[in-house]
C-alpha positions in Angstrom: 121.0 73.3 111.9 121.2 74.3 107.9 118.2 71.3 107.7 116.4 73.5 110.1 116.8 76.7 108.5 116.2 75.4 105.2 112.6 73.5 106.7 111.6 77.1 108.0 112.4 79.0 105.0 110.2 76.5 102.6 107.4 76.7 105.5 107.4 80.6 105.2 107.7 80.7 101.5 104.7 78.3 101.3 102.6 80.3 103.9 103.6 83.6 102.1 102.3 81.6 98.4 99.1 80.7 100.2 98.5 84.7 101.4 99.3 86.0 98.0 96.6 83.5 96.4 94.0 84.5 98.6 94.6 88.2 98.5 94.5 88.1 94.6 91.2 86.3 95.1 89.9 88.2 97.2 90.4 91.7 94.4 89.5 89.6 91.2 86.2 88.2 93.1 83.8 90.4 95.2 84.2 89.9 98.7 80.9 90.9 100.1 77.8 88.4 101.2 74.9 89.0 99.5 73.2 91.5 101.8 76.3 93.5 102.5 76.0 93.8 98.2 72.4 94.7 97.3 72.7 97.7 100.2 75.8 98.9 98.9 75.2 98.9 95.1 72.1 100.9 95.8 73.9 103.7 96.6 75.1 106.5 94.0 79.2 106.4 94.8 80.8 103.7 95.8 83.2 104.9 98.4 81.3 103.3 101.1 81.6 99.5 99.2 85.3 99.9 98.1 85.9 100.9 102.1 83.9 97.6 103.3 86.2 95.7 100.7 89.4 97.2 101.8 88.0 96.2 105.5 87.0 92.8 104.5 90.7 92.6 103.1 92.3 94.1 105.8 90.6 91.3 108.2 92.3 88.8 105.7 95.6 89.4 106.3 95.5 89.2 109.7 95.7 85.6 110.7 98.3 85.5 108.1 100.4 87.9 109.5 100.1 86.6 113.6 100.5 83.0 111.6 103.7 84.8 110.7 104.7 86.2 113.4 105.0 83.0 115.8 106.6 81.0 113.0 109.2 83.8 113.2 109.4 83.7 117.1 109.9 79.8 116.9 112.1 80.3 115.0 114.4 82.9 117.1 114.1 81.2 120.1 115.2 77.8 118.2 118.0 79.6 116.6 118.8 80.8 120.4 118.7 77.7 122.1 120.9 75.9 119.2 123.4 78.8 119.8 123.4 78.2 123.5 124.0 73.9 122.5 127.1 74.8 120.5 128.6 77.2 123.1 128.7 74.8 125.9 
């Protein structure tokens, strides 16, 4: 069971590694296609492109999050069925 636990805690740590990478390339680079950038730098202020980027970001985390999310229910309901092995 500790084997277990320890797999799923590496898993998550590595997923979580993988998200943090990608959201820190997704600030340093510009995340915008080509079109979305030429109609947005036209403008004066840039409220409307910092609000598509925080968008595009926002649509990033997503899948990381639901990726999360059943790992973590996988886990419960593992961690339920092993408690119901060692009671009977």
């Amino acid at each position: 069971m500790k084997l277990q636990l320890k797999h799923m805690v590496i898993g998550v740590l590595i997923m979580l590694a993988f998200a943090k990478s990608d959201m820190q390339a997704a600030t340093v680079t510009s995340t915008q296609c080509a079109m979305c950038r030429a109609v947005l730098e036209s403008e004066e202020d840039n409220s409307t492109a910092k609000g598509v980027n925080n968008g595009i970001k926002y649509l990033m985390v997503i899948p990381y999050i639901l990726v999360g999310g059943v790992f973590y229910a996988i886990y419960r309901s593992r961690k339920k069925l092993n408690a119901a092995k060692d009671e009977v």
